[in-house]
C-alpha positions as CSV (number, residue, x, y, z in Angstrom):
1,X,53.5,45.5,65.5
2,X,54.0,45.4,61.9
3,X,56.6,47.9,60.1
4,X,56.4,49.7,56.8
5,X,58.9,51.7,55.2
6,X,57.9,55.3,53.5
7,X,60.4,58.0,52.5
8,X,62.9,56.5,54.9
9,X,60.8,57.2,58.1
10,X,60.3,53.7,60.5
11,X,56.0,53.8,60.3
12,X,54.7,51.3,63.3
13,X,50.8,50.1,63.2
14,X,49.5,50.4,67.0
15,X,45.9,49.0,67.5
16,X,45.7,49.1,63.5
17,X,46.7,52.8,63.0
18,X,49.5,53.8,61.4
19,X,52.1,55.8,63.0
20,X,56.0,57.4,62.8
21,X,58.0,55.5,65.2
22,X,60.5,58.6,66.1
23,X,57.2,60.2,67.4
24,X,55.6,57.5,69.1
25,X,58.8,57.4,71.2
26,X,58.9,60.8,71.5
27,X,54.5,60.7,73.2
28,X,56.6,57.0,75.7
29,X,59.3,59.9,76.6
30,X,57.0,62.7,77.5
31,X,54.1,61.0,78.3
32,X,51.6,62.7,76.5
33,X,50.8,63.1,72.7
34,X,52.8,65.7,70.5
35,X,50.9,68.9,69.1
36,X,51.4,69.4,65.5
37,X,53.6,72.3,66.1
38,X,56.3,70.0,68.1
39,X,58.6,68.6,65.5
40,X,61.0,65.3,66.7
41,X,64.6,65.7,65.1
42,X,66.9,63.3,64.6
43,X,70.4,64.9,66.2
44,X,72.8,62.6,63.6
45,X,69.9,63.1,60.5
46,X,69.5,59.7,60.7
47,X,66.1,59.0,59.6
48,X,66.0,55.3,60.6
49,X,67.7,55.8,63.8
50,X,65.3,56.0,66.8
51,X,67.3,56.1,69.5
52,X,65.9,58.3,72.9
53,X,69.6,60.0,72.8
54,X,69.4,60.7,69.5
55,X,65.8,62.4,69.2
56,X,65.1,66.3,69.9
57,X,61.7,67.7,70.8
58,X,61.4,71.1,68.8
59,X,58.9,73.7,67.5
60,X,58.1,73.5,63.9
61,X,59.1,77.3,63.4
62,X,62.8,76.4,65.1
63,X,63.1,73.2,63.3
64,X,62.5,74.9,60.1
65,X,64.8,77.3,60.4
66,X,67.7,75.4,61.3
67,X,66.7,73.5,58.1
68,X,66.9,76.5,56.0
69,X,70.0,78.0,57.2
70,X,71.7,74.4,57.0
71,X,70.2,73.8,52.9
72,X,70.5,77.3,52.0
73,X,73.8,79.0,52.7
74,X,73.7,82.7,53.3
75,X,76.5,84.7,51.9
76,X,77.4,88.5,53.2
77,X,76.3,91.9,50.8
78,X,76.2,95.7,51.8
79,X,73.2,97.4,52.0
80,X,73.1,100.1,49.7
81,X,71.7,102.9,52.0
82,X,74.1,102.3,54.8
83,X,76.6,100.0,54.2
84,X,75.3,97.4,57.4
85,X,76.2,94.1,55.9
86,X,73.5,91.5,55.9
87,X,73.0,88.3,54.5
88,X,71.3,86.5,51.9
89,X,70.8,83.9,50.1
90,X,72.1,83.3,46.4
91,X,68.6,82.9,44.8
92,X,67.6,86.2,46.9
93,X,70.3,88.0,45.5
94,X,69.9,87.1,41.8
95,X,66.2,87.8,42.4
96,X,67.0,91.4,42.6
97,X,68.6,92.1,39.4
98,X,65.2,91.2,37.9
99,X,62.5,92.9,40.0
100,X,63.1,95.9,42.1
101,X,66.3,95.7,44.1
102,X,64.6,95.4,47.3
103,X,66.9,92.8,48.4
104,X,70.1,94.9,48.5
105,X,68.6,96.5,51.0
106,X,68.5,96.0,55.1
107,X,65.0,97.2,55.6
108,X,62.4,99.1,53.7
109,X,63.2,102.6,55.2
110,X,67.0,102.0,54.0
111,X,65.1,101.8,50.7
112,X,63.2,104.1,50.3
113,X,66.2,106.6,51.8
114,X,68.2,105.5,49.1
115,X,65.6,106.0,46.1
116,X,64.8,109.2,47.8
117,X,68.8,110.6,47.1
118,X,68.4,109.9,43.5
């Protein structure tokens, strides 16, 4: 087997095709091939370490977002129709002051409540 190293991923060559080492171990584990919605994480975000304990089998929507959540910290604000707190991100936050507002809102009927007072 011959290695190659791209963005920090281990890449094995089987039978001359390339392939990501964390999911090749991940097909030996299960026994079958992964779908392209099954994401393998690496528990400790270690990139280069393939370890069976240290490799998690999840769904592409899940993995993503835990990924979000974990890059992109949320941070609390009151909606402006009924004061139920919700979360948001900084950048989705700032976004309202130059469009719309819809973001200081938790849904689209608290919205168009609120607009409906004035």
């Amino acid at each position: 087997m011959k290695e190659k190293k791209i963005f920090s991923y281990k890449w094995i060559c089987i039978n001359g095709k390339s392939i990501l080492e964390h999911r090749h171990i991940m097909d030996k584990i299960l026994g079958r091939k992964l779908s392209y919605n099954e994401i393998v994480h690496h528990a400790n975000d270690n990139k280069r370490d393939n370890e069976p304990k240290n490799l998690r089998l999840k769904q592409r929507s899940e993995h993503s977002r835990e990924f979000i959540l974990k890059t992109k910290p949320r941070v609390p604000i009151k909606c402006k129709n009924c004061n139920k707190i919700i979360f948001k991100t900084k950048a989705e936050i700032r976004y309202k002051r130059d469009n719309l507002g819809y973001n200081i809102f938790c849904s689209r009927p608290c919205m168009y409540l609120y607009r409906k007072k004035d």
